[in-house]
FIVEXLO-981597 format. One record per residue (C-alpha): y, z, x; residue in one letter. Coordinates in steps of 0.05 Angstrom, whole numbers, padded with zeros to 5 digits, always signed. Layout:
BEGIN
YZXA;...
! end
This chain:
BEGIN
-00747+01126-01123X;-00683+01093-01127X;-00679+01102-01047X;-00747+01067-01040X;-00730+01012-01078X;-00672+01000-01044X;-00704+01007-00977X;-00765+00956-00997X;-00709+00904-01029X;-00677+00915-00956X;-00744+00896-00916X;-00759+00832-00966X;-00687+00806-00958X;-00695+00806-00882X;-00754+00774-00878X;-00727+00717-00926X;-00678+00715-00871X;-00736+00695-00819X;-00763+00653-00861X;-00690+00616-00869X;-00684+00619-00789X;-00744+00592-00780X;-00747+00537-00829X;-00671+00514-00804X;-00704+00502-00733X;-00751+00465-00758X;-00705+00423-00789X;-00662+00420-00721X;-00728+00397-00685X;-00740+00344-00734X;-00667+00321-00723X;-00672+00322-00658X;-00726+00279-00653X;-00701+00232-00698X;-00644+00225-00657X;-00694+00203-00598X;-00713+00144-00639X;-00652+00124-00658X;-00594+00146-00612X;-00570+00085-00567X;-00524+00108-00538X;-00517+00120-00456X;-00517+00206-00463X;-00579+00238-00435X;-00625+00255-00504X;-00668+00309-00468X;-00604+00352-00432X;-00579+00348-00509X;-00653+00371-00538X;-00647+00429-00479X;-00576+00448-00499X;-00585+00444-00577X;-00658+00487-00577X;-00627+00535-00526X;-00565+00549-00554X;-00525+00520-00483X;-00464+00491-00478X;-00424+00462-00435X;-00356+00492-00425X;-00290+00451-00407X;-00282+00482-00344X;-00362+00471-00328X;-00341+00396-00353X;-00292+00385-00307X;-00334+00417-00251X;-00386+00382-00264X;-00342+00316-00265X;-00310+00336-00203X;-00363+00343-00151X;-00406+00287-00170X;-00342+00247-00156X;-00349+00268-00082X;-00417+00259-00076X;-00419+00200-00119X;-00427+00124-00105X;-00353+00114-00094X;-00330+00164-00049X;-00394+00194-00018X;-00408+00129+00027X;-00329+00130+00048X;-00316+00207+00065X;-00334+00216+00134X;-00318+00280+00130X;-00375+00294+00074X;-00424+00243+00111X;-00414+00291+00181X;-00439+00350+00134X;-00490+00316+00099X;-00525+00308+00166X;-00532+00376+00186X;-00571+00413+00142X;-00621+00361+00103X;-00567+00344+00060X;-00549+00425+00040X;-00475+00435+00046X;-00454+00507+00031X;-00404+00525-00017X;-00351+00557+00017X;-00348+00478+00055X;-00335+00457-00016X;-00281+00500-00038X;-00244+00476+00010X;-00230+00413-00028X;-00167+00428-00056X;-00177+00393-00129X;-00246+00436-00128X;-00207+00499-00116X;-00161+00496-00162X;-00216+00501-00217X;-00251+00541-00189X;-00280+00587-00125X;-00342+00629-00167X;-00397+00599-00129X;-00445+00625-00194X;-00401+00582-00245X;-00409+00516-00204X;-00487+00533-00195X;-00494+00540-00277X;-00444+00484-00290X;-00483+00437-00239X;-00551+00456-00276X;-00526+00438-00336X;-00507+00365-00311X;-00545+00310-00346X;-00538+00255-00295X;-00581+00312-00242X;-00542+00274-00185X;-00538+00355-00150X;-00580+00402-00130X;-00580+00475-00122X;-00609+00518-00065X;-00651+00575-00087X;-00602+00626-00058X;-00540+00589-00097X;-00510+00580-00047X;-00512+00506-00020X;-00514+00443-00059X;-00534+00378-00039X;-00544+00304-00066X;-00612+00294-00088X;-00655+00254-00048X;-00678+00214-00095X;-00612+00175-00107X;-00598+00138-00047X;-00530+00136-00020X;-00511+00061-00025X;-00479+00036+00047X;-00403+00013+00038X;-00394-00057+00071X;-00362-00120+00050X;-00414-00140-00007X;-00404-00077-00038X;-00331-00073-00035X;-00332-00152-00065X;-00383-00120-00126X;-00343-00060-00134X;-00282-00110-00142X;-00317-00146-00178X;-00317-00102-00236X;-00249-00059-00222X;-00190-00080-00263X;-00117-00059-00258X;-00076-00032-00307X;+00008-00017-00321X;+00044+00022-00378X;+00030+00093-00370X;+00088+00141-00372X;+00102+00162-00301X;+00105+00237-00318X;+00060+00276-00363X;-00004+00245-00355X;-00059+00271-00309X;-00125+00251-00296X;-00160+00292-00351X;-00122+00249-00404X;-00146+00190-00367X;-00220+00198-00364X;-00230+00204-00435X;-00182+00147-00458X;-00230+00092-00411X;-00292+00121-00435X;-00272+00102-00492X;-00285+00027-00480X;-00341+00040-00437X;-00377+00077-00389X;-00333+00083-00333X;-00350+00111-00250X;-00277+00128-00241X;-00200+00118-00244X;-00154+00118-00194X;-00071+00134-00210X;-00033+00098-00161X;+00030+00133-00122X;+00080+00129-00078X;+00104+00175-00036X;+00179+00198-00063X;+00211+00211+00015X;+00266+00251-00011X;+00236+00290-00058X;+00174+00293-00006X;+00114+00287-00051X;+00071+00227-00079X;+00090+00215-00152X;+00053+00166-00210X;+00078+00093-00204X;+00041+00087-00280X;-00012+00043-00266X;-00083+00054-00247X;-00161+00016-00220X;-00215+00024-00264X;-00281+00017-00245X;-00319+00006-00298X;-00395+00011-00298X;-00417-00062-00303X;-00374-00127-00297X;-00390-00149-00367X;-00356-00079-00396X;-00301-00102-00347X;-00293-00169-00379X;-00303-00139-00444X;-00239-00087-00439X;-00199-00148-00412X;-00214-00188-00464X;-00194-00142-00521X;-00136-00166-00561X;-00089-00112-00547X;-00100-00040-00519X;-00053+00010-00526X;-00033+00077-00492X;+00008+00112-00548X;+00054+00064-00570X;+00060+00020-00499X;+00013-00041-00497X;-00023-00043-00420X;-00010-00101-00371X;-00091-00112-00354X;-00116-00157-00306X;-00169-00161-00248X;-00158-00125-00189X;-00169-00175-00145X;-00120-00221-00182X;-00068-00172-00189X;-00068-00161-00111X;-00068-00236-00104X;-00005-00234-00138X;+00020-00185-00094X;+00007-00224-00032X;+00039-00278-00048X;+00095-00243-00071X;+00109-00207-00002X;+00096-00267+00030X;+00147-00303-00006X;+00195-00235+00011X;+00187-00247+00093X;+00202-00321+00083X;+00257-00296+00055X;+00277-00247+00105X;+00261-00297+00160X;+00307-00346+00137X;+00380-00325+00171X;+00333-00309+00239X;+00305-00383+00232X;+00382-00408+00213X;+00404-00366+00274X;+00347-00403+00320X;+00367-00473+00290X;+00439-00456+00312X;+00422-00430+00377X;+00378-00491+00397X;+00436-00540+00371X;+00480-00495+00421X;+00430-00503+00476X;+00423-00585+00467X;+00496-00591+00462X;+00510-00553+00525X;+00463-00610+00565X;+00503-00666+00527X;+00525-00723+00579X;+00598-00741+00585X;+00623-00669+00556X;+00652-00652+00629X;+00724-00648+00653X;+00746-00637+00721X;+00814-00604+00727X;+00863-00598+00782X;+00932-00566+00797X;+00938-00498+00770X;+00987-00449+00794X;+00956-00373+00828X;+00969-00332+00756X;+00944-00388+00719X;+00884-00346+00675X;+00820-00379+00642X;+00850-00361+00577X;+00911-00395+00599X;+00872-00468+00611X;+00836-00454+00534X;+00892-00441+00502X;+00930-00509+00526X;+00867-00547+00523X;+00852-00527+00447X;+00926-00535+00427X;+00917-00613+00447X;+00858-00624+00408X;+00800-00601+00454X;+00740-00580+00426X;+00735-00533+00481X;+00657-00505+00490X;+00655-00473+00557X;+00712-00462+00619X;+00690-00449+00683X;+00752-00417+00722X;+00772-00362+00765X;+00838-00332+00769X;+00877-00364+00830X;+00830-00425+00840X;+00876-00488+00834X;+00816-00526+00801X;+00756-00524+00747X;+00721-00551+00699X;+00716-00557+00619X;+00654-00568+00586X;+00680-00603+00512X;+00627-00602+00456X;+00594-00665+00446X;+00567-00723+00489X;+00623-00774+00503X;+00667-00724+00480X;+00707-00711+00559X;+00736-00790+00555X;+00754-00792+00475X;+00801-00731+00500X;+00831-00762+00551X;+00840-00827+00512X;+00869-00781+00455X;+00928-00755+00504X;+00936-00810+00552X;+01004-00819+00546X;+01031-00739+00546X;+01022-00702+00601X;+00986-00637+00598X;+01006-00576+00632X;+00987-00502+00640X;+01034-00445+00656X;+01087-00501+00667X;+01044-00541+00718X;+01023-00606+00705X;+00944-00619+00709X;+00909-00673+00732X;+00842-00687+00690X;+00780-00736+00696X;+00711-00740+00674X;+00660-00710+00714X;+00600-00761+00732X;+00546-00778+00773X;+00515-00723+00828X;+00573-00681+00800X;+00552-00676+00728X;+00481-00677+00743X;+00488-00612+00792X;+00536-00578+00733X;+00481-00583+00676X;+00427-00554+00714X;+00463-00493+00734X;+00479-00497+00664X;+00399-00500+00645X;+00391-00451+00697X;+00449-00386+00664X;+00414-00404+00598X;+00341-00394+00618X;+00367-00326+00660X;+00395-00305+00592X;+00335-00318+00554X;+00297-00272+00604X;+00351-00213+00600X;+00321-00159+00556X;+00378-00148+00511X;+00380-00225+00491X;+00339-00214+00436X;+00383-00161+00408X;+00454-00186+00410X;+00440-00221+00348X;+00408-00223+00285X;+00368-00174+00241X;+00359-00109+00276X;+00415-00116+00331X;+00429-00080+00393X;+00493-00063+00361X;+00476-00056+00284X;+00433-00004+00279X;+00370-00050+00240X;+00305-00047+00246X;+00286-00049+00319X;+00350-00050+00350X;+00380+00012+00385X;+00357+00060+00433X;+00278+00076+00418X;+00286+00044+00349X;+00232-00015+00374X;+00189+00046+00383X;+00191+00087+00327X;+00128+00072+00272X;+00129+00077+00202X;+00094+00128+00166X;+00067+00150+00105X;+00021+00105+00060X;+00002+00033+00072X;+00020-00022+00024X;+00028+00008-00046X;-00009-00046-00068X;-00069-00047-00025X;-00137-00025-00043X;-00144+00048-00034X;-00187+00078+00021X;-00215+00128-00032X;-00220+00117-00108X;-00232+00174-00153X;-00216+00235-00179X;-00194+00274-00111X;-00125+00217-00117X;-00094+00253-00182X;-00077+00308-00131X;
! end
């Protein structure tokens, strides 16, 4: 009897336990639909019905799956990837998976073609769809793929701000997501690199763009009082201003840099003018066979000459001295009238050169310059990026040779979005 008992207690104590169940879903129903009414906030209230009556949940890995590959077939990148748009077109939309894992961030999560079907199912925004063998996916049709010209890239702008003050090691793009949602929805964020040529990989400069869903949550995040990443308060501003800023600044940079080449013109040109001055032109006459060119200098600088040009050859018994300045040929010889001037012991007779004379010396003068101008390595023998100093430009193949790597740090990226934390 006692058996029996305890058998019938057993049967009434499980179906108490039914009734329990039962009346708990009830309650979970009730809930649910209260939330319906009175949940504003932006998270899709039938997925979370589905997942709470079914028991489903999303797992991290599904999360970030999920996250992932609506990134590349999202608004952002989708309408920029050529390589995605190519694909798109050749099979109604249906790319297969093993296309997919070939994205490297993709990979790395993940290469079970199953788990990305489930995770995909499970998404809320039902941007993907699944082929019935589970094996392709594709954007659904019924969000259209908005085209990427300039008034797109001005409204994406428009509501993309920039932000400085993240450590530069440590922080991925996980810990990112979550901290922006947290002042708003958010389509993505983008960490800014450089590439590090020695150690030959791109590393986190510690700021990022943040396109946020709407240009009012935009304004709203910049308007905060403060906003902090751990301890460091963030340096926020519009995009658009920020790269403003850094025009400006590079612009101001090559002014800079341009300055000694500009000094260097405004020296070349005064060298130029003065080399046509009138009056700057002796004639001289009586040197001995081994008197040298260096020889009729020398004397003529140790007397006061200003000496700008000689025009001599070795075993001629007469020249000429071109004297910087207009005028400058007669002030000389007033200067040293009355001492005679000599060269390798031989005294030299002197006058300025005028008339038919002069005139026929300063346009072969004219004429060397202009053949100097024209001689391929006059641009190089002075000045930034030499023939001789090794710069930028100068040397052997050096004008040839193109930079590589990544354009301006500071430009807008090509791509925004998840696929740049790699």
């Amino acid at each position: 009897m006692a058996e029996t008992n305890g058998v019938e207690l057993k049967v009434e104590a499980s179906e108490e336990d039914k009734l329990k169940a039962e009346s708990l879903k009830v309650e979970k129903e009730t809930k649910i639909e209260d939330d319906i009414k009175n949940d504003n906030t932006t998270c899709d209230l039938g997925n979370k019905i589905k997942s709470e009556l079914s028991g489903e949940e999303t797992s991290d890995l599904e999360k970030k799956i999920i996250r992932q590959i609506e990134y590349y077939f999202g608004d952002i990148n989708l309408p920029r990837d050529k390589f995605l748009l190519e694909q798109v077109k050749l099979q109604d939309g249906w790319i297969p998976l093993d296309v997919m894992f070939k994205f490297k961030r993709l990979s790395s999560l993940t290469t079970d073609a199953a788990l990305v079907c489930a995770a995909l199912e499970k998404s809320p925004n039902k941007l993907l769809e699944v082929s019935e063998d589970r094996k392709q996916i594709r954007r659904s049709p019924a969000q259209v793929v908005p085209v990427f010209n300039e008034e797109r890239r001005k409204e994406l702008t428009s509501r993309t701000v920039y932000c400085k003050g993240f450590p530069v090691t440590g922080v991925v793009l996980d810990d990112l997501l979550p901290y922006f949602a947290t002042y708003g929805p958010i389509e993505t964020v983008m960490m800014r690199s450089y590439l590090d040529k020695a150690a030959k990989e791109h590393k986190f400069k510690g700021s990022v763009y943040v396109i946020f869903k709407t240009k009012e949550l935009a304004e709203k995040f910049l308007n905060l009082e403060s906003v902090k990443y751990g301890e460091t308060e963030l340096i926020r501003k519009w995009q658009s201003d920020y790269l403003e800023f850094k025009k400006q600044e590079r612009d101001s940079k090559r002014k800079n840099s341009n300055a000694p080449q500009k000094k260097f013109s405004d020296e070349k040109a005064a060298r130029q003018e003065a080399a046509m001055a009138k009056g700057a032109i002796l004639h001289l006459e009586g040197f001995s066979g081994e008197t040298s060119r260096e020889d009729v200098k020398r004397e003529l600088v140790s007397v006061g000459a200003e000496v700008a040009y000689i025009e001599y050859c070795k075993g001629d018994s007469k020249g000429l001295a071109r004297l910087q300045g207009e005028n400058s040929a007669q002030r000389f010889l007033d200067r040293i009238k009355d001492t005679p001037f000599k060269v390798c012991g031989q005294e030299i007779e002197m006058k300025v050169v005028e008339g038919e004379e002069e005139e026929e010396f300063l346009k072969k003068t004219k004429e060397t310059l202009e053949k100097k101008r024209e001689h391929p390595n006059y641009k190089n023998k002075r000045g930034r990026g030499g023939k001789f100093r090794g710069g930028r430009g100068g040397g052997r193949n050096f004008g040839d040779r193109k930079r590589k790597g990544n354009p301006s740090e500071d430009e807008p990226p090509t791509k925004i979005g998840a696929e740049s934390a790699d």
